[in-house]
C-alpha positions in Angstrom: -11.3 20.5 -29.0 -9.8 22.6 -32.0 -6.5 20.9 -32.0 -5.3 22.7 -35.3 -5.8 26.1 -33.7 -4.0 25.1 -30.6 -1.4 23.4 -32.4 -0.5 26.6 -34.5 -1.2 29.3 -31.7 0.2 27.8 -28.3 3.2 26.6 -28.7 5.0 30.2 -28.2 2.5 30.3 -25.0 4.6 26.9 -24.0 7.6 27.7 -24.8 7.3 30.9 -21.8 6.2 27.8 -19.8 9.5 25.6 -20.2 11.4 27.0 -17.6 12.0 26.2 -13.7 9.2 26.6 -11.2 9.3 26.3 -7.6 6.0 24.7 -5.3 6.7 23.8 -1.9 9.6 21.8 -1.5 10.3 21.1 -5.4 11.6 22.3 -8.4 10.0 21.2 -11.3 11.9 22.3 -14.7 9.9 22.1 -17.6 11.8 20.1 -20.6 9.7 20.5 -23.8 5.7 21.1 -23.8 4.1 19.9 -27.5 1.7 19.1 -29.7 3.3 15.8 -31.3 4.0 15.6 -35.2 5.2 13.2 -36.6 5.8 13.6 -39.6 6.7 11.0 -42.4 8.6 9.2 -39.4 7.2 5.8 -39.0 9.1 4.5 -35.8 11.6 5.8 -32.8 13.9 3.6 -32.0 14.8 2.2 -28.7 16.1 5.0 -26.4 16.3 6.5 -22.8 16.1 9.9 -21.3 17.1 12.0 -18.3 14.1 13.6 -18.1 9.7 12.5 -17.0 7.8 12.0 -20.4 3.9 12.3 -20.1 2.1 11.1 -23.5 -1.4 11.4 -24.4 -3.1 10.6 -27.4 -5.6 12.7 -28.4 -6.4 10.9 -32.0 -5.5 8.2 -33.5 -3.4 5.3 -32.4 0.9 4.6 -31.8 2.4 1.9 -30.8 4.9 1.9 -27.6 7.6 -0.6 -26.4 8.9 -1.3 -23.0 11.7 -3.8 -22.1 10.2 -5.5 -25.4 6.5 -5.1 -24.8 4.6 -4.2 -27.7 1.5 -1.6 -26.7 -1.2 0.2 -28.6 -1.9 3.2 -27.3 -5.1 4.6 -28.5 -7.2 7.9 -28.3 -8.2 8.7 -24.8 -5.2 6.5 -23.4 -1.5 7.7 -22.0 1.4 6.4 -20.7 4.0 7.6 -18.6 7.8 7.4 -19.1 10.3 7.2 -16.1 14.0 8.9 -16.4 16.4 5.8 -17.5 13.3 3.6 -19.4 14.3 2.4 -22.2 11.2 2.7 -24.7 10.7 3.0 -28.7 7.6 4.0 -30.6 6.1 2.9 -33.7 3.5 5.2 -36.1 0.8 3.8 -37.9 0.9 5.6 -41.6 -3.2 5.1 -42.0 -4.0 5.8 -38.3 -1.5 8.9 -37.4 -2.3 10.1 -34.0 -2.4 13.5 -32.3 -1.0 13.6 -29.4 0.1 16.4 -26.0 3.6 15.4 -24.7 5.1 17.4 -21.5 8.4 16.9 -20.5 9.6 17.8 -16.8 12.8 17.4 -14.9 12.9 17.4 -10.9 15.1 18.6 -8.3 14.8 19.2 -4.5 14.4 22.8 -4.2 16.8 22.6 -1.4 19.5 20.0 -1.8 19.7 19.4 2.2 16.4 19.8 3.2 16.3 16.4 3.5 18.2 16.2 6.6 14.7 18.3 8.1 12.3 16.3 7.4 11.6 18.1 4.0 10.4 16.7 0.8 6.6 16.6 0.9 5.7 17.5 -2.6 9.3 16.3 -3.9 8.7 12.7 -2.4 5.2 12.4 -4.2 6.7 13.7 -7.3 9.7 11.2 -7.0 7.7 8.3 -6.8 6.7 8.5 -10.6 9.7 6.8 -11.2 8.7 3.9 -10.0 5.7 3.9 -12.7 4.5 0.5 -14.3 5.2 1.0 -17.6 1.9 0.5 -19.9 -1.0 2.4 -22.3 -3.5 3.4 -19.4 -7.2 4.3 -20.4 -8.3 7.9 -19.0 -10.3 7.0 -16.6 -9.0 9.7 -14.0 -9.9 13.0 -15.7 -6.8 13.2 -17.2 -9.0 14.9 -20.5 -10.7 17.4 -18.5 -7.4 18.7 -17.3 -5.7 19.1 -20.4 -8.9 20.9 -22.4 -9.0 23.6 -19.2 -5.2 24.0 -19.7 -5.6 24.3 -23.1 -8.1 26.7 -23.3 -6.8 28.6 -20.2 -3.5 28.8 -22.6 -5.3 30.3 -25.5 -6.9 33.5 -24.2 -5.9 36.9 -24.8 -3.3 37.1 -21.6 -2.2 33.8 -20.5 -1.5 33.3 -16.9 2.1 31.1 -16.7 1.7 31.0 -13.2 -1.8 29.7 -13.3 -0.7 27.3 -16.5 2.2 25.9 -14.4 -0.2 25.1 -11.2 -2.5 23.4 -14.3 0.5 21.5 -14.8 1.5 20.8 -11.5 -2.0 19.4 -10.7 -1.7 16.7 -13.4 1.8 15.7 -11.6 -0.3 15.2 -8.4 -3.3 13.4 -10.4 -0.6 11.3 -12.0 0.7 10.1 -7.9 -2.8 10.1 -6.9 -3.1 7.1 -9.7 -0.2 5.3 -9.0 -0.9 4.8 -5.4 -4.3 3.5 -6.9 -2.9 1.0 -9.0 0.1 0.0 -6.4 -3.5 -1.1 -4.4 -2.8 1.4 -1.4 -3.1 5.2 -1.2 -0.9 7.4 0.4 -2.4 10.8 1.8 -0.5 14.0 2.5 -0.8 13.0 6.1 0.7 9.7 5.8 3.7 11.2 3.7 4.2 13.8 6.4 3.3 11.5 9.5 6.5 12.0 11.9 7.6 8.4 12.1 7.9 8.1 8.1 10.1 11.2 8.1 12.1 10.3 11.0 12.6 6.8 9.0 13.4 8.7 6.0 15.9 10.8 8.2 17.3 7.5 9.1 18.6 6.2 5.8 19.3 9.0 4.1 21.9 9.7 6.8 23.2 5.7 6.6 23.2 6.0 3.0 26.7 4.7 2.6 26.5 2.3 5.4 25.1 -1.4 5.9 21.3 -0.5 7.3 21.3 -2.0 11.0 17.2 -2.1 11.2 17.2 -3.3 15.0 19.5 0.3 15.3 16.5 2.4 13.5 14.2 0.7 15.5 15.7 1.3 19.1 16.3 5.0 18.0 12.7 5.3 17.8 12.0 3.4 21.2 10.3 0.8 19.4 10.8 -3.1 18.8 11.7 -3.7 14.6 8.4 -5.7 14.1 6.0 -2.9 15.4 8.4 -0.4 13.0 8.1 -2.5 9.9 4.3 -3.1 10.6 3.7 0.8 11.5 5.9 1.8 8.2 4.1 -0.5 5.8 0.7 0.6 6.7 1.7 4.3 6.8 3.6 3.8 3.2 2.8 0.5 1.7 6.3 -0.2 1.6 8.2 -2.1 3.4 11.9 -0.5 5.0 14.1 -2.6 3.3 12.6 -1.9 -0.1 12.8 1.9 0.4 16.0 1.9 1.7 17.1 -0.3 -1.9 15.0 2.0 -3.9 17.2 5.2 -1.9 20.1 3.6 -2.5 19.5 2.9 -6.6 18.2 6.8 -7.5 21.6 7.9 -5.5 23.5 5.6 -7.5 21.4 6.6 -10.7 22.5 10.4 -9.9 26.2 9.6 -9.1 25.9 7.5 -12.6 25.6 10.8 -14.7 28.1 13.0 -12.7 31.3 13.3 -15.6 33.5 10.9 -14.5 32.4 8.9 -12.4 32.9 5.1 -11.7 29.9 2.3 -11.6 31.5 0.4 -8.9 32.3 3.3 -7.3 28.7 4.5 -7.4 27.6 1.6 -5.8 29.7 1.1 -3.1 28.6 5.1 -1.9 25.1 4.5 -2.3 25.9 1.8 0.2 26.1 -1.9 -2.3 28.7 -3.7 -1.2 27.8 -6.6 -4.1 28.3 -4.9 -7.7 26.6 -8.1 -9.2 23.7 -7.3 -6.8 23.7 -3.9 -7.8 23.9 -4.1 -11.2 20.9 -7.1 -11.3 19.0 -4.6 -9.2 19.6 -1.4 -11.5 18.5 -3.0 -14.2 15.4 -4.3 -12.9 14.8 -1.1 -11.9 15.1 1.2 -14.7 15.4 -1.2 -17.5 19.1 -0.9 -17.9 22.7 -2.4 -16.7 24.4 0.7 -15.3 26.9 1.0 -17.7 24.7 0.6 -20.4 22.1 3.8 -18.9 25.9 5.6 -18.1 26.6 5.5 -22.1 22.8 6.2 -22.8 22.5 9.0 -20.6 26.6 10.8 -21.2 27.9 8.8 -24.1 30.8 7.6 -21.7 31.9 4.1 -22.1 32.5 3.5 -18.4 
């Protein structure tokens, strides 16, 4: 790989690429797409973003903290950063790596479609957030894919379509490993399967409200037990935790909305306990909510 041609030729070919693209159900906005150089920085400290980070190292080694885990992260190893994680990075001056980073925001493409059954694609893409935070070996391809998009990128006429389905397909490989690791995998089938959307359906519309699962489970003409059992082998979740996890991103988004109040925010994404809530938030994405608020707006409260 001829990383100093690609590194001075391609980035006006990704800059074209850092815009919004539509696939299905999703909208996936392209933040920042680089070749990483550092400099004479030697560190990064601790901060959080709004947006997906994707980091691999190409050469050399960097070093990577999570919720004060120290990581090395070495050639042929990446790691993945969730919106909200806080994280900081340290160089090493006689090791400098190389490194691709891609940057990506997400949106449903339409912001009721949920109330249809939608959010095939979105949902996979979505459950990134819940990453494990860590330096993970390539052991998926992940190399491959970045030398065909690389040297797909660096002919004479560039497809951006074809270079943002290149991307997109990472996204996907990225799921496809996480399922792996959570020790179940979820096909397109299963994420489709009518009684996971009708359950989605479900809490999305009792956001705000205590969730009453003997209810859900008579609307579906079914006892609770066989729902929960059905749901967890379809998902690998259990109802309870994807109804908390529902409930956290729509606080998360209400968080960053100018003005807004953090017990507020929790009592519409349906927490009646703000100490719950806040002990919850934080073990989710690595932050009290009014610490991620000031992090993510610079407002106080």
């Amino acid at each position: 790989m001829d990383i100093n041609r690609y590194k001075s030729g391609l980035p006006p070919v990704f800059n074209k690429l850092c815009r919004e693209i539509r696939v299905q159900d999703a909208v996936i906005e392209w933040v920042d797409i680089i070749f990483e150089q550092i400099g004479t920085a030697s560190k990064c400290p601790p901060h959080a973003h709004t947006w997906f980070e994707f980091n691999y190292v190409l050469s050399g080694q960097m070093g990577t903290r999570f919720d004060g885990d120290e990581l090395t992260v070495n050639a042929g190893e990446f790691f993945l950063i969730p919106p909200g994680r806080v994280h900081s990075h340290t160089y090493t001056r006689g090791n400098p790596h190389e490194g691709l980073c891609f940057r990506w925001r997400l949106r449903p493409a339409d912001p009721g479609q949920a109330a249809d059954g939608g959010h095939l694609l979105y949902a996979r893409l979505k459950s990134l957030q819940e990453w494990r935070p860590g330096a993970y070996s390539d052991e998926e391809g992940f190399s491959g894919m970045l030398e065909h998009f690389l040297s797909e990128a660096d002919t004479a006429a560039p497809s951006e379509l074809s270079l943002q389905l290149l991307l997109i397909r990472l996204l996907e490989r990225l799921c496809q490993l996480q399922q792996t690791l959570e020790g179940h995998t979820e096909s397109p089938a299963a994420v489709a399967d009518p009684l996971v959307r009708k359950v989605e359906i479900y809490m999305e519309e009792y956001l705000g409200d205590r969730l009453n699962v003997e209810e859900l489970a008579a609307s579906l003409h079914m006892s609770y037990g066989h729902l929960s059992r059905e749901y967890k082998r379809l998902t690998g979740n259990t109802i309870i935790g994807r109804m908390n996890s529902i409930r956290l991103e729509k606080a998360r988004e209400l968080l960053l909305l100018p003005g807004s109040n953090i017990s507020e925010a929790a009592e519409q994404a349906g927490f009646a306990d703000l100490s719950y809530f806040s002990k919850a938030f934080k073990k989710k994405y690595g932050q009290a909510p009014q610490s991620y608020r000031k992090s993510n707006t610079g407002s106080p409260e």
